[in-house]
C-alpha positions in Angstrom: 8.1 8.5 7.2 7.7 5.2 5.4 8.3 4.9 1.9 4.5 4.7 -0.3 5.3 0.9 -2.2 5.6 1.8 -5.9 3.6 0.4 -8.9 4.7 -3.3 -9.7 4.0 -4.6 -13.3 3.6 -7.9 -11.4 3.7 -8.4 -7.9 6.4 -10.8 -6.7 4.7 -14.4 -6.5 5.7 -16.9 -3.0 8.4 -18.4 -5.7 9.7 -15.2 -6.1 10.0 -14.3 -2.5 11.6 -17.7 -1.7 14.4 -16.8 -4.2 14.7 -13.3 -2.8 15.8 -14.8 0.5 17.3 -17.9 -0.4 19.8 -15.3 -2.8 21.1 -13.6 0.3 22.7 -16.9 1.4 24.9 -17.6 -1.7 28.0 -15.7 -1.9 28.7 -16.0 -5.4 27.3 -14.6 -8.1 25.1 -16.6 -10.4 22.6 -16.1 -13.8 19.4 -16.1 -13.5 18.8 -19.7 -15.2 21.9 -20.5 -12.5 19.7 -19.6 -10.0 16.8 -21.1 -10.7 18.7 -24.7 -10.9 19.5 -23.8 -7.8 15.9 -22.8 -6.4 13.4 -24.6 -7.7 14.4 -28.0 -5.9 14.7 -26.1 -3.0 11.4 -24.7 -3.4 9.9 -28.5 -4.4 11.4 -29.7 -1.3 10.2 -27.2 1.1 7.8 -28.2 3.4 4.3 -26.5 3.6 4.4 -24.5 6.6 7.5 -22.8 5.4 5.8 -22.0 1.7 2.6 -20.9 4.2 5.0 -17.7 4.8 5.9 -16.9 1.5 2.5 -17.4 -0.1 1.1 -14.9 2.7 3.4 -12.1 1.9 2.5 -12.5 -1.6 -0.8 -12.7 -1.3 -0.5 -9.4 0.8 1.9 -7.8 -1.5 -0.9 -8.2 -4.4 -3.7 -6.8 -1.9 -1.8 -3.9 -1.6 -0.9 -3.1 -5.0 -4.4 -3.5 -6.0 -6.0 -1.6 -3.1 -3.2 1.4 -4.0 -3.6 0.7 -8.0 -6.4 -1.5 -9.0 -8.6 1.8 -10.1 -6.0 2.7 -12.5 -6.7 1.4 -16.1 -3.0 0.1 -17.2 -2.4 1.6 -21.0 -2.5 -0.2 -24.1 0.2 -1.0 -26.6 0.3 0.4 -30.1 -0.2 -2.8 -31.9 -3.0 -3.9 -29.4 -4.6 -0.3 -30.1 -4.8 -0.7 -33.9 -5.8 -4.4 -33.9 -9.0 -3.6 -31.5 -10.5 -2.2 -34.9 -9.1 -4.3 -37.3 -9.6 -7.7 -35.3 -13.6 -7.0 -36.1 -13.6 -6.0 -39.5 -11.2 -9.3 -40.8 -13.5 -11.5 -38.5 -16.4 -10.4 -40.3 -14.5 -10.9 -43.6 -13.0 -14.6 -43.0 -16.1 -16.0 -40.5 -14.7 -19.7 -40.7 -10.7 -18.5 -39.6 -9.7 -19.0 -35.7 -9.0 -16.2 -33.5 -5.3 -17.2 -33.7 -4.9 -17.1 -37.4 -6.2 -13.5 -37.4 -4.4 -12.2 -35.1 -1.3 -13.6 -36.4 -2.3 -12.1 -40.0 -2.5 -9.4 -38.1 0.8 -9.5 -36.5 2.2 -9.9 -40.4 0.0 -6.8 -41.7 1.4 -4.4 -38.5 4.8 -6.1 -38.8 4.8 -4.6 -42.8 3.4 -1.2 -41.8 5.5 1.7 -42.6 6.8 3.5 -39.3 4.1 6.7 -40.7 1.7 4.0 -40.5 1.9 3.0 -37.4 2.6 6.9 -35.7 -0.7 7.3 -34.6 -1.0 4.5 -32.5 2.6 4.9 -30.7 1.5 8.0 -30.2 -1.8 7.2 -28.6 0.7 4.3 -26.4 2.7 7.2 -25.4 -0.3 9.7 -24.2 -2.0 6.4 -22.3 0.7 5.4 -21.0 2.2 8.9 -19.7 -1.6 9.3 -17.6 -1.0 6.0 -16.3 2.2 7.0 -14.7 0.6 10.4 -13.7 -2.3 8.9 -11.9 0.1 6.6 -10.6 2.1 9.5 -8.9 -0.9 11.2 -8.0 -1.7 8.4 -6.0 1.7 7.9 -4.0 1.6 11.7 -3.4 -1.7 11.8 -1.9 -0.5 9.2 0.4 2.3 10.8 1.5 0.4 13.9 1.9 -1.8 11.7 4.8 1.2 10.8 6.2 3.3 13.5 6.6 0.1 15.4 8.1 1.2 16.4 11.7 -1.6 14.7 14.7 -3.1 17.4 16.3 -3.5 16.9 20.1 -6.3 18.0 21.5 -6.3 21.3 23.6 -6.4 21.1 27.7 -9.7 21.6 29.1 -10.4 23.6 32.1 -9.7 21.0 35.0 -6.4 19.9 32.8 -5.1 23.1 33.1 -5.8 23.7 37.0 -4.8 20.2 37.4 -0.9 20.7 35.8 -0.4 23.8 37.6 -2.2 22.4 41.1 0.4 19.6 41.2 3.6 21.9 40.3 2.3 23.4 43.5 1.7 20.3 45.3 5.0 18.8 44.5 7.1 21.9 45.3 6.0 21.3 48.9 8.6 19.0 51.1 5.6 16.6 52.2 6.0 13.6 50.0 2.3 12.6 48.2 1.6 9.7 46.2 0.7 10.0 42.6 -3.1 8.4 43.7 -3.4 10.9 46.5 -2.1 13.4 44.9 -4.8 13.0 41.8 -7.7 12.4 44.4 -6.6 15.6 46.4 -6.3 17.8 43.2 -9.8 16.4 42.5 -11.7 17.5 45.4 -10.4 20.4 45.3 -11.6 20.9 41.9 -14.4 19.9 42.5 -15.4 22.2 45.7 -14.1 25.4 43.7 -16.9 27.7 43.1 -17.4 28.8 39.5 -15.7 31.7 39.6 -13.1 30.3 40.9 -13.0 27.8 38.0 -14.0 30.9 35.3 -10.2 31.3 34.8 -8.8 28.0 33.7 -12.3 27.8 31.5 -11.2 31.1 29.9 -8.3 29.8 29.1 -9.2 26.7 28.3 -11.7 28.4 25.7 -8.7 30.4 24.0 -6.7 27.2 23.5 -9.6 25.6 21.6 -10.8 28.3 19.5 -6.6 28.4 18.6 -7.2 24.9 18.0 -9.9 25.1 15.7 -8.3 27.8 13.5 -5.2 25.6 13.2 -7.0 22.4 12.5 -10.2 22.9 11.1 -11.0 19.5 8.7 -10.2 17.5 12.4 -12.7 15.2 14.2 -11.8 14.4 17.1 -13.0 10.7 18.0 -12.8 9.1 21.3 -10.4 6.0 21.8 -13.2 3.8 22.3 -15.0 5.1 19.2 -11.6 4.3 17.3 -10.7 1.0 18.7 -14.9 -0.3 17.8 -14.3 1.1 14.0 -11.0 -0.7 14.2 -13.0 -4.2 15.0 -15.0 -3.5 12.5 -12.9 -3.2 9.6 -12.0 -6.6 7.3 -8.9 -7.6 6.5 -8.4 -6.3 3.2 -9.2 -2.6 4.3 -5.9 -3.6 7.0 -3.7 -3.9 4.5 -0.8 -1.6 5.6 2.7 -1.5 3.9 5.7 -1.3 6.0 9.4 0.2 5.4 12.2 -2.1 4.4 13.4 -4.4 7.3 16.6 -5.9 8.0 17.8 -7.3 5.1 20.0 -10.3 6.8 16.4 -11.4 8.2 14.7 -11.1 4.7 11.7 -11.5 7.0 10.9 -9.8 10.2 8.1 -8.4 12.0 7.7 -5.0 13.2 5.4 -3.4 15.7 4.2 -0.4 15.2 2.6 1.9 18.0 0.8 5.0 17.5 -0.4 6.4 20.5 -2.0 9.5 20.9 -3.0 10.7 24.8 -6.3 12.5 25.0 -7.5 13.1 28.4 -5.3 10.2 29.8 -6.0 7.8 27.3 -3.9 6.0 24.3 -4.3 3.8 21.8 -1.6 1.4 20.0 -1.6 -0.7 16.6 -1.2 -4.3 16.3 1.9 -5.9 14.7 2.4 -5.6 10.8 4.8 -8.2 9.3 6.6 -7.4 6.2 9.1 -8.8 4.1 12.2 -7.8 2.4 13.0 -8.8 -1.1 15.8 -7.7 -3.4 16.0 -10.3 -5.8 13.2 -9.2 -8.4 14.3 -11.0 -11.7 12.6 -14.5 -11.1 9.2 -15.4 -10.6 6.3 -18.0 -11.9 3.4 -17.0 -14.1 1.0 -19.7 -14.3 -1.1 -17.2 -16.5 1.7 -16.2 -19.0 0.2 -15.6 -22.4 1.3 -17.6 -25.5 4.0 -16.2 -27.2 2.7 -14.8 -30.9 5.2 -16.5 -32.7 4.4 -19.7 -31.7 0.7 -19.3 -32.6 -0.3 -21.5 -36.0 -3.3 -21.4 -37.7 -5.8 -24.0 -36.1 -8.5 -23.8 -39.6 -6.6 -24.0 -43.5 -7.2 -20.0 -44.8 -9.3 -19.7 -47.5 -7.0 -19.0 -51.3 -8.2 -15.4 -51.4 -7.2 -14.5 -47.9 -4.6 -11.5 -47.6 
């Protein structure tokens, strides 16, 4: 069974994915700012097409994650839980401050908080963020519920039935008979029987459904055709499939998977699913990475009488 992808706090970005498989070609061992020295000119100089891959498992890799995840509200920190009700109140007090001169007064009231002070909001962090990781579970376990669920095949039906044991008969015999005479033969036989004739296979044909439905009682069964017109139908993001862990000297190969199931002589098959194999997890480009806090000055002079 394939492994359900877990929760990433950010998906791997194209950059990312090029270091992932540019890493398994170095056989030393290098730090991370090593490596990037070593990756980002490599990445500058590579041409389009090439990125074209990278950015398309990416861009995949985040479809997923957010089709498996994006329902799940992400917890919030301690500091960010108290300073949702006290960003208000001291905006109210000082009107002409900036946003970032609050919040870094902010960061210098929490910062001299006792540790009593601040328990109720780490303990709010802790309760958050333990649901998060619980709905996150619940979601990996229902998937593998789905796929560890067996596919029921559909029970013979009455000329099935007559048809397997008509052939064991037919073939037993020493006159040699195509597989397209053979069918035709069994079917006009078939289909001169009277219905008492036929009244046994259908009896038996009857008990292997009603077993059937007993077994398998929440399945539909839905004709190939029926199946392959929803498939059309679908968009690409409802596609989005993840796939197991390839081989890791390829860092990116395709695999085909097939799923046929025969129902009356017929089967179906899935297209191709490409995936890609990353290991090295550590690097990666955020355009959107916030300003750090310390860094933050006051963009309007504080009034004397401000805390």
């Amino acid at each position: 069974m394939e492994n359900v992808p877990d929760y990433e706090e950010t998906p791997k970005t194209s950059f990312t994915l090029f270091c992932d498989t540019k890493r398994l070609q170095i056989k030393k061992q290098l730090s991370t700012e090593e490596y990037l020295k070593e990756f980002v000119p490599l990445w500058e100089r590579t041409r389009p097409e090439e990125k074209a891959v990278f950015k398309k498992e990416a861009a995949r890799l985040k479809a997923v994650q957010k089709k498996l995840y994006g329902h799940i509200t992400r917890p919030v920190k301690a500091f960010d839980i108290w300073s949702a009700g006290k960003q208000k109140q001291m905006s109210d007090q000082y009107p002409t401050a900036s946003l970032r001169a609050i919040k870094r007064r902010m960061e210098i009231i929490w910062n001299n908080m006792s540790a009593k002070e601040k328990l109720p909001f780490y303990t709010e962090e802790e309760s958050q963020e333990a649901g998060f990781r619980a709905a996150i579970e619940a979601v990996k376990t229902d998937l593998k519920k789905k796929k560890e669920k067996p596919k029921a095949k559909r029970p013979r039906n009455a000329y099935m039935i007559y048809y397997n044991i008509k052939k064991d008969e037919l073939s037993r015999d020493n006159t040699p008979i195509e597989s397209g005479t053979m069918n035709e033969e069994i079917r006009r036989i078939w289909k001169n029987m009277s219905n008492a004739e036929k009244s046994p296979f259908r009896l038996e044909a009857n008990r292997l459904k009603t077993e059937y439905d007993k077994k398998y009682p929440d399945f539909k069964y839905q004709p190939w055709l029926k199946r392959q017109q929803n498939l059309n139908k679908k968009s690409s993001e409802e596609e989005i499939e993840y796939s197991p862990e390839d081989n890791i000297e390829n860092a990116i190969s395709s695999s085909t998977e097939t799923d046929s199931e025969r129902s009356d002589a017929q089967s179906s098959s899935t297209p191709p699913i490409y995936s890609l194999e990353c290991s090295f997890s550590n690097l990666g480009i955020d355009d959107d990475e916030p300003e750090h806090l310390e860094n933050i000055e006051p963009t309007l002079e504080m009034p004397s009488d401000f805390p």
